[in-house]
Phi, psi and omega in degrees: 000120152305164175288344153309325163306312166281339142346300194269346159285317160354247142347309220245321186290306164313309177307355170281330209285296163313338159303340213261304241264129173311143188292002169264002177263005164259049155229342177296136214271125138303154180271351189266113190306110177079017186246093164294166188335322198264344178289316194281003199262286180328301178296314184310309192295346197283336165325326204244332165260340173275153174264187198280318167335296172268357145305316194288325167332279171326300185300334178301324184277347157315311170112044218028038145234143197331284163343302202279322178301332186299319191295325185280295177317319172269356143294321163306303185302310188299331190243000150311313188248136169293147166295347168295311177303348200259311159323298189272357164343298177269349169304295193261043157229050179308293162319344179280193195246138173198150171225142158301147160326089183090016165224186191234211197280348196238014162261349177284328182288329176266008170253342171268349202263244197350308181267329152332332152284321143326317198271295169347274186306282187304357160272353186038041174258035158046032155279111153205162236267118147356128169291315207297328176261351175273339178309315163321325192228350192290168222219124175256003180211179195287333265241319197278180205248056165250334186274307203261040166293318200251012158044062199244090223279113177251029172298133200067024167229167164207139203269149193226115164278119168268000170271332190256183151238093166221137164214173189198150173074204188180136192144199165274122161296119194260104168281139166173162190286172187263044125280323180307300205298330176313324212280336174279308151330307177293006205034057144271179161211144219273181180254145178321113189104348194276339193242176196185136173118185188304317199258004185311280207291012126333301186253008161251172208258153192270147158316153186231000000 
């Protein structure tokens, strides 16, 4: 399977997911910080409803950043478009083709793998992502520019996977399956129990 394929295995497995989730769980807090469901589905979508014109646009009134734009379009979007509409959204691009900015195909598989996980893990709906696509985007060495995008200081740990045979870094060992650890990579924080070593409550999320 290529990575446009998982892609698109992706894609088609959230759009299930989302089809199934009752309307009141798209107001539910997300691992992406002030984003609910439907703001992160609504940010997963902008790719597929703006052309670059009117991307570049937005970003200009933005004042080129990046951040604020994201923030603005998914709260603008998100209370604009219904969860169907948002739903079928990623429905009917299972299939397109698309890269982030300054990135290729296996930063598209990790920016729909990563909020597809925003959405899930904290909803506790046991989704979880084929070893064969997280083997695909996960990082062997400090060095490549997935860690250092999302800047996320792991000195002195090293991530040990328990579902997989993967570790990254050196150091006290952050046990947790190898989607948790993506989502740490990623500077998310996890809900209490998904980690496991000294440095566990570092990367999980406070009581609420």
């Amino acid at each position: 399977m290529d990575i446009q394929d998982m892609i698109a295995a992706q894609r088609e497995q959230l759009a299930a997911i989302l089809g199934a989730l009752p309307g009141d769980a798209w107001d539910s807090p997300t691992l992406c910080e002030l984003w609910r469901v439907r703001e992160v589905v609504a940010h997963m979508t902008m790719p597929f409803r703006y052309s670059t014109e009117e991307f570049m646009a937005e970003l200009g009134r933005s004042g080129g950043d990046f951040t604020a734009l994201s923030d603005h379009l998914a709260a603008r979007d998100a209370a604009a478009l219904t969860p169907a509409e948002l739903t079928e959204t990623i429905r009917a691009n299972i299939h397109t083709q698309w890269q982030p900015p300054g990135g290729g195909l296996t930063a598209a598989l990790s920016h729909d793998m990563i909020h597809g996980l925003d959405i899930c893990v904290p909803l506790g709906l046991g989704f979880t992502v084929p070893q064969e696509r997280l083997r695909a985007i996960v990082p062997s060495s400090p060095d490549e520019q997935s860690v250092q995008y999302f800047g996320v200081d792991l000195t002195g740990i090293e991530l040990r996977a328990t579902d997989m045979d993967w570790t990254f870094g050196s150091g006290h060992p952050l046990s947790g399956t190898g989607q948790d650890l993506l989502l740490v990579l990623a500077g998310r924080k996890l809900p209490a129990g998904h980690l496991a070593g000294e440095d566990a409550a570092r990367f999980t999320a406070a009581s609420s």
